[in-house]
SETI-94732 format. One record per residue (C-alpha): x negated, z, y negated. Coordinates in nm, 3 decimals. Each point is the difference from the previous one (the first is absolute). Layout:
<nodes>
((X, Z, Y))
...
</nodes>
This chain:
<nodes>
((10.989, -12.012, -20.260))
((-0.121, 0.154, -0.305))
((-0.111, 0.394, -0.003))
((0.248, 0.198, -0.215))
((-0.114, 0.151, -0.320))
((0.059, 0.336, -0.078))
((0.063, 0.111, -0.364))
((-0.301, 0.047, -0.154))
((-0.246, -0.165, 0.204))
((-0.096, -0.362, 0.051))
((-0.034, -0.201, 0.327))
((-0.364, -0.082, -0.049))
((-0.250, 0.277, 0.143))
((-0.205, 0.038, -0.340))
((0.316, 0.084, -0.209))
((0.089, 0.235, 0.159))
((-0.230, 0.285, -0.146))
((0.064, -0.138, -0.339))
((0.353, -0.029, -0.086))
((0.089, 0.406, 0.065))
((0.093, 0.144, -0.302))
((-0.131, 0.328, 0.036))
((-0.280, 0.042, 0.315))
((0.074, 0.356, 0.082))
((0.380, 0.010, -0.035))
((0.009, -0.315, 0.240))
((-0.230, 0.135, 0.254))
((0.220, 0.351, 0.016))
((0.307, -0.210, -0.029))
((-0.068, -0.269, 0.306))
((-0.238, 0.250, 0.219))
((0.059, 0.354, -0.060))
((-0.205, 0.239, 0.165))
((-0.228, -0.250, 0.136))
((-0.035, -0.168, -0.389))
((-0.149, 0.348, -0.093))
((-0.237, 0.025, 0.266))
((-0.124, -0.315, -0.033))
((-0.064, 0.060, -0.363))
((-0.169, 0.320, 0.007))
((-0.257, -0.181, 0.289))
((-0.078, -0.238, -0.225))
((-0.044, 0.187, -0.305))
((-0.248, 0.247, 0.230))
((-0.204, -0.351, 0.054))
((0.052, -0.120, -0.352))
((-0.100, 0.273, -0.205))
((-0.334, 0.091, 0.204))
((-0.192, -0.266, -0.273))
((0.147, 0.252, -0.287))
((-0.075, 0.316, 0.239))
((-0.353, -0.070, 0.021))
((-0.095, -0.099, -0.353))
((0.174, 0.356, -0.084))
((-0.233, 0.174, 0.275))
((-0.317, -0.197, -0.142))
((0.062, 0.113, -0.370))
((0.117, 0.324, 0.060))
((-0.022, 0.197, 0.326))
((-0.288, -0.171, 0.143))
((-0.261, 0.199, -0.135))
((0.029, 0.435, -0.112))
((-0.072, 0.073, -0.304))
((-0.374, 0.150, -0.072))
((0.138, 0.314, -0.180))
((0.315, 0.061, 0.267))
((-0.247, 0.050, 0.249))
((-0.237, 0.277, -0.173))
((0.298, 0.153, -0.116))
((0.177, 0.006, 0.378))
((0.333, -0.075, -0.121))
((0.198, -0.290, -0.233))
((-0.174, -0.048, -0.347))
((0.262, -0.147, -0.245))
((-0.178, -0.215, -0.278))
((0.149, -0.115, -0.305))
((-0.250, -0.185, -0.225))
((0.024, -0.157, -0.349))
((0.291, 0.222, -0.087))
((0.141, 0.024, -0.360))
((-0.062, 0.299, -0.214))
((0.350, 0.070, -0.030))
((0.026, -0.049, 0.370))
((-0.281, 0.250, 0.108))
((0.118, 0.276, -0.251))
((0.340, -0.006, 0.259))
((-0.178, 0.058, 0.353))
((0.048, 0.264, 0.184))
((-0.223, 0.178, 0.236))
((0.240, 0.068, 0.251))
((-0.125, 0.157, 0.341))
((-0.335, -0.089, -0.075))
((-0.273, -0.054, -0.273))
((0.027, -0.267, -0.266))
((-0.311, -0.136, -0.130))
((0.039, -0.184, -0.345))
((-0.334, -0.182, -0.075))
((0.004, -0.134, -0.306))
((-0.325, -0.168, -0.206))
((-0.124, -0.014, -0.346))
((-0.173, -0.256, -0.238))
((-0.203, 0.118, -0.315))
((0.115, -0.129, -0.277))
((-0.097, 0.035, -0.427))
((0.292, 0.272, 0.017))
((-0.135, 0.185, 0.325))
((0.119, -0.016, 0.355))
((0.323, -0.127, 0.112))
((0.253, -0.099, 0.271))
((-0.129, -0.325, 0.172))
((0.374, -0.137, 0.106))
((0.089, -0.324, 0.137))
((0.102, -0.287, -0.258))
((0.361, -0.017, 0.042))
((0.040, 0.380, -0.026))
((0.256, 0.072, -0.267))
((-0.200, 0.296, -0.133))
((-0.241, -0.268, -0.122))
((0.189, -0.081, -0.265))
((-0.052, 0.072, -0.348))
((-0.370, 0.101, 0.062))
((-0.253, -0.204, -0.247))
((-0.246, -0.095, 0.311))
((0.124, -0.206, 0.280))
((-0.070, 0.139, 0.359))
((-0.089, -0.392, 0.136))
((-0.356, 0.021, -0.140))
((-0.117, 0.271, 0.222))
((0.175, -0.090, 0.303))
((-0.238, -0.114, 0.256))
((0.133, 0.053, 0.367))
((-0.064, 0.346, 0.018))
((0.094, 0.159, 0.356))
((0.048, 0.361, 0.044))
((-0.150, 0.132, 0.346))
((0.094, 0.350, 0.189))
((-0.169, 0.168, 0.274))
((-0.009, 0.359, 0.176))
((-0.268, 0.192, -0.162))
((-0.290, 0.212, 0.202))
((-0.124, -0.330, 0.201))
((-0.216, -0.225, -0.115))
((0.028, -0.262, 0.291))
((0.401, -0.054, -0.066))
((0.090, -0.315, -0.173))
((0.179, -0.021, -0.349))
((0.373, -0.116, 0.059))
((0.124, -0.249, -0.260))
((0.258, 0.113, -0.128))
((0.102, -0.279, -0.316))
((-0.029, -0.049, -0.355))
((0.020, 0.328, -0.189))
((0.201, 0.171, -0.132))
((0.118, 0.086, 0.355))
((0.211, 0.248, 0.172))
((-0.063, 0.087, 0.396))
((0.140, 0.295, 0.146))
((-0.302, 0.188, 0.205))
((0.005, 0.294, 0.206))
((-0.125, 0.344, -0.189))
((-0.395, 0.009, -0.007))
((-0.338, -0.157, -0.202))
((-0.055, -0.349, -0.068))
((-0.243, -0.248, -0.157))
((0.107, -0.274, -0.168))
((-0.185, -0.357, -0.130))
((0.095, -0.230, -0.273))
((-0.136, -0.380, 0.012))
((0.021, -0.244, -0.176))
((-0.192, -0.282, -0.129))
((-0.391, 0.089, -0.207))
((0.014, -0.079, -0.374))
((-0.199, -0.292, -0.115))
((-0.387, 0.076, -0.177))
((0.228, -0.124, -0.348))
((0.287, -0.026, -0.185))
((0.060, -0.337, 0.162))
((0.218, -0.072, 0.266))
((-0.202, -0.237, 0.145))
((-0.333, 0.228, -0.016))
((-0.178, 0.085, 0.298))
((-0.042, 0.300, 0.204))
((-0.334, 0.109, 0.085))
((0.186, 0.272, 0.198))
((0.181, 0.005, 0.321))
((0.317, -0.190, -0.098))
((0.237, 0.312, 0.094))
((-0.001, 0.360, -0.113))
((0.115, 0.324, 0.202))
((0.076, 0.287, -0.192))
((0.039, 0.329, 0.263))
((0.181, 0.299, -0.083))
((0.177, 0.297, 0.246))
((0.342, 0.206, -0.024))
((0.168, 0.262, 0.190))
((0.404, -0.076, 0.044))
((0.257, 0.327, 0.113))
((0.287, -0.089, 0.227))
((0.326, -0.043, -0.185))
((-0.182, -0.034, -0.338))
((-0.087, -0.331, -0.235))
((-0.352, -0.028, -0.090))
((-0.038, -0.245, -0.288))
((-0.376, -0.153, 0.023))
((-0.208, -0.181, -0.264))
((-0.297, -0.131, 0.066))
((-0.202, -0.167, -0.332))
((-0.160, -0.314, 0.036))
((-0.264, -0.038, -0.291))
((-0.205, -0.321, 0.132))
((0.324, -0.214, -0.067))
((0.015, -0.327, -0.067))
((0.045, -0.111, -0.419))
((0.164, 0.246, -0.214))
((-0.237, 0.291, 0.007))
((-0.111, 0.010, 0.349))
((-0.418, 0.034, 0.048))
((-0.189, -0.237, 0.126))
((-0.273, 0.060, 0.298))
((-0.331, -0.091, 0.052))
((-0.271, -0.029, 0.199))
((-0.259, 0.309, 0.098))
((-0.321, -0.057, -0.194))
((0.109, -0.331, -0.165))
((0.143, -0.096, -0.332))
((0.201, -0.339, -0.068))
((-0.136, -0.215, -0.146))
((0.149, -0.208, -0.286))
((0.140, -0.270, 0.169))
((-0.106, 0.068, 0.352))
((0.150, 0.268, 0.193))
((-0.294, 0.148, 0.261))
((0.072, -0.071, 0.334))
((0.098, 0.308, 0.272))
((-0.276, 0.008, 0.326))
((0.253, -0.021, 0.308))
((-0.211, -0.009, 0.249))
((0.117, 0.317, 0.144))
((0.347, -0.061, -0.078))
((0.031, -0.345, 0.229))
((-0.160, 0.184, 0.252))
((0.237, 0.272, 0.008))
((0.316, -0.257, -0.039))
((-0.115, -0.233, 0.278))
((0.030, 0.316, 0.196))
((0.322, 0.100, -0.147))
((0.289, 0.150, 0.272))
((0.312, -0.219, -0.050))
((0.316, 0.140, 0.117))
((0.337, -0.218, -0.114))
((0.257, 0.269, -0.158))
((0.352, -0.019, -0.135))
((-0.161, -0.001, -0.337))
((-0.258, -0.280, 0.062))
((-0.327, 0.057, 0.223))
((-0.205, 0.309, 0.012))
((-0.366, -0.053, -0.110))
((-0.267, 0.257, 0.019))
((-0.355, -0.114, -0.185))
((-0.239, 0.148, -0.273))
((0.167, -0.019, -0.365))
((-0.270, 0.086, -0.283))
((0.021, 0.347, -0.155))
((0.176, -0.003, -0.365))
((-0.263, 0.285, -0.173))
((0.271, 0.106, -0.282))
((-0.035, 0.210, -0.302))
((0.183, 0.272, -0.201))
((0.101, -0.216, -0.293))
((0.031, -0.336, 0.282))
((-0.236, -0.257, -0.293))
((-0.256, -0.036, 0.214))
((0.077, 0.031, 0.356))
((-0.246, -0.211, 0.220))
((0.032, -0.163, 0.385))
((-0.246, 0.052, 0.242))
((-0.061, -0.240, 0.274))
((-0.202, 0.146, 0.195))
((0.164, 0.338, 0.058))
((0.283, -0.131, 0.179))
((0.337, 0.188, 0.133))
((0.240, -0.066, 0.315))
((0.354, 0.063, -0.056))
((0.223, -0.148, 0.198))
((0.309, -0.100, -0.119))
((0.272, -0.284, 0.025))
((-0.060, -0.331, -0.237))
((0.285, -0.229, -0.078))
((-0.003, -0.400, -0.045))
((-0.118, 0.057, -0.362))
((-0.280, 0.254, 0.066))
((-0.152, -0.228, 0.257))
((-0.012, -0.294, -0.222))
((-0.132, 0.130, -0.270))
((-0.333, 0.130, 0.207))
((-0.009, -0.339, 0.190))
((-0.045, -0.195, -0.334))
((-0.209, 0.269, -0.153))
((-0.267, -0.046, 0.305))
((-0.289, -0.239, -0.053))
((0.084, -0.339, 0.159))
((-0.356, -0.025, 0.183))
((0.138, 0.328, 0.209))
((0.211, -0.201, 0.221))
((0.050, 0.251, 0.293))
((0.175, 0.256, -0.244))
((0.229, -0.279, -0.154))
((0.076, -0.147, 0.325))
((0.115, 0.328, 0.171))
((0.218, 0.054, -0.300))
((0.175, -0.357, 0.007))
((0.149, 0.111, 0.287))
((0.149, 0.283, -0.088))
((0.137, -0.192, -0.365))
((0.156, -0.266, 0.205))
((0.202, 0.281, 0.270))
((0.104, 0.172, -0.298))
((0.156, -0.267, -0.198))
((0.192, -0.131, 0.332))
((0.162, 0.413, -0.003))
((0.087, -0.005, -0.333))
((0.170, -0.366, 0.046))
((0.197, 0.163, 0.315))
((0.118, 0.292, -0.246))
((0.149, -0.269, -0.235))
((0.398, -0.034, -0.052))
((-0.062, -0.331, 0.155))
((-0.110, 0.039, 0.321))
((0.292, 0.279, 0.035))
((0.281, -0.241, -0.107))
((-0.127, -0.301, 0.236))
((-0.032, 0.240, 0.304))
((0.352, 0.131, -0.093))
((0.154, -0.335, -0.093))
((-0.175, -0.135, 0.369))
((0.115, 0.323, 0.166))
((0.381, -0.111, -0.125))
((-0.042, -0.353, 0.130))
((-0.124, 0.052, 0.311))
((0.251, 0.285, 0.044))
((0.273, -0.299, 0.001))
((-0.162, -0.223, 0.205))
((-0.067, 0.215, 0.293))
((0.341, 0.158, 0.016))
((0.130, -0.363, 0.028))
((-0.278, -0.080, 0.250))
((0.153, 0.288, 0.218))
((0.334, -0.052, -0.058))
((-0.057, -0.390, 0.106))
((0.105, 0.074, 0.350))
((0.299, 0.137, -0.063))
((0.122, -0.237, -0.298))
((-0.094, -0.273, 0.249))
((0.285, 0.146, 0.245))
((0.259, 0.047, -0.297))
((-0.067, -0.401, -0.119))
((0.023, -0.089, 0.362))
((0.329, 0.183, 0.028))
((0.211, -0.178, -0.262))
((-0.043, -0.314, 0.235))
((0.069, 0.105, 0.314))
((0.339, 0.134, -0.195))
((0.083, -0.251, -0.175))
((0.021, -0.208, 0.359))
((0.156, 0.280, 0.180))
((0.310, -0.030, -0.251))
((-0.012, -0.358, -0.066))
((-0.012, 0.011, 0.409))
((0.280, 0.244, -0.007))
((0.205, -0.242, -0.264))
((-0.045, -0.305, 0.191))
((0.124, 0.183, 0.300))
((0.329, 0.152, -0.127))
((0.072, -0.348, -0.187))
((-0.063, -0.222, 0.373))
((0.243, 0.302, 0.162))
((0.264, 0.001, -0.262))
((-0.001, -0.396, -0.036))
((0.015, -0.016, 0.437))
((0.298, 0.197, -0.028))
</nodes>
């Protein structure tokens, strides 16, 4: 005899789980109390895939500046000018830090591309953007690390106190080209130091002269002048030394390195600021993807041991920012949602194995019930 088929399903086992209608609604419908427990047991197992890539990109690790300051740091980088102009300090200090490009007409606003205050200006803002990074720290000690903080102009709400803050971005070639060389390091840190009040916004610029095109200076070497078509080459002896002794420390905003950078000697008037090799500085601060790229190809290829301990760090860096991606967050959802069905089913297997089994046996009890009031009323 045939198993009876309840509306809605299908005899065959695999079916089953595919012809319902609506997943939840069934499971509340034909279980009850027991469908929700199974369901939240299997989402807790499901959704620990989508748990942990959350932990990995965003509470793994405390932020650099959160800790010096002893309490929550709230970052907002890359903001619009119309944007910034509407924060509020709140209960705390707001720090605006904002940068500035020369240009034929003076100094001005360096805002991000799509920032509607752009328009109607003669220059476009694209030609001097390249991957600048705003940095924060506490100010009074030298051995704390620079925080990164984003791409400027940037808001971060700070507790009341003094502050230094550093601007890099990427060295301007020896020419006008884009493709010229650098006979400089390939990345330029401009420092600079504010005091913030609690409950008060503190709007911060910070110039950047050695810029690349438009107006920004070029560097060059101590004691050397380029020659016409041959840029002089830096001596960095002491600065592969220092590197291949460099403290690396991963950090939400990339790794923490801590090495010799050469000393930028500037002037008043910024046309003929030099670099000096071999007066180097430690400042330890945070370097994203970018940063560390840049210096890796910018190394001589014969100094293997400094390009090797970089690749590393390159390759860890572009698997995190993969992770962050939309992508990964919808197929560890989408998974999360599957597997969410398929275990409740897998625990409620037991008991819809009792409920199939009990159509049977009832279909024979009144079939045996119908054959036995039929033989009694036909014997009498």
């Amino acid at each position: 005899m045939g198993n009876v088929v309840q509306p809605g399903t299908s005899s065959s086992g695999g079916s089953w789980r595919r012809s319902q209608p609506f997943f939840v609604s069934h499971v509340l419908r034909q279980y009850g109390f027991r469908g929700v427990v199974a369901m939240l047991v299997a989402a807790a197992v499901a959704f620990v895939p989508l748990a942990i890539l959350v932990w990995f990109n965003v509470f793994r690790m405390t932020s650099i500046i959160s800790v010096q300051c002893g309490q929550s740091v709230v970052v907002k980088p890359g903001r619009f000018e119309q944007e910034s102009d509407q924060d509020q300090p709140g209960d705390t200090a707001l720090l605006q830090i904002r940068c500035e490009v020369p240009t034929s007409n003076g100094w001005r606003d360096l805002l991000r591309d799509d920032d509607p205050a752009l328009r109607g200006r003669e220059i476009g803002n694209s030609v001097y953007v390249r991957d600048e990074r705003v940095y924060l720290r506490k100010a009074g000690n030298l051995k704390l690390p620079f925080g990164l903080l984003g791409r400027p102009p940037v808001s971060v709400w700070v507790p009341a106190g003094d502050y230094e803050i550093a601007v890099v971005h990427d060295s301007p070639p020896d020419r006008s080209l884009i493709d010229s060389p650098r006979t400089g390091f390939p990345l330029v840190t401009t420092f600079d130091s504010c005091t913030v009040k609690a409950r008060e916004k503190t709007v911060f610029a910070i110039p950047l002269p050695h810029h690349h095109w438009g107006n920004g200076m070029p560097l060059s070497l101590v004691g050397q002048t380029p020659e016409r078509f041959e840029a002089p080459q830096p001596k960095l002896d002491s600065l592969i030394k220092s590197l291949k002794k460099a403290i690396v420390i991963p950090t939400p905003g990339g790794y923490l390195l801590d090495f010799g950078e050469p000393t930028v000697m500037h002037t008043e008037d910024h046309r003929d600021c030099t670099v000096d090799f071999e007066d180097l500085h430690s400042v330890a601060r945070e370097w994203n993807r970018h940063q560390i790229v840049t210096l890796k190809r910018w190394l001589p290829k014969e100094e293997e041991v400094a390009t090797n301990m970089l690749s590393p760090l390159v390759a860890d860096l572009s698997r995190r920012e993969y992770l962050e991606g939309w992508f990964c967050y919808a197929m560890a959802g989408l998974a999360g949602l599957v597997l969410t069905k398929w275990g409740t089913l897998a625990i409620l297997e037991p008991y819809r194995r009792r409920e199939t089994l009990a159509g049977p046996m009832k279909l024979c009890v009144l079939i045996f019930l119908v054959s036995a009031a039929g033989w009694w009323i036909a014997a009498t």
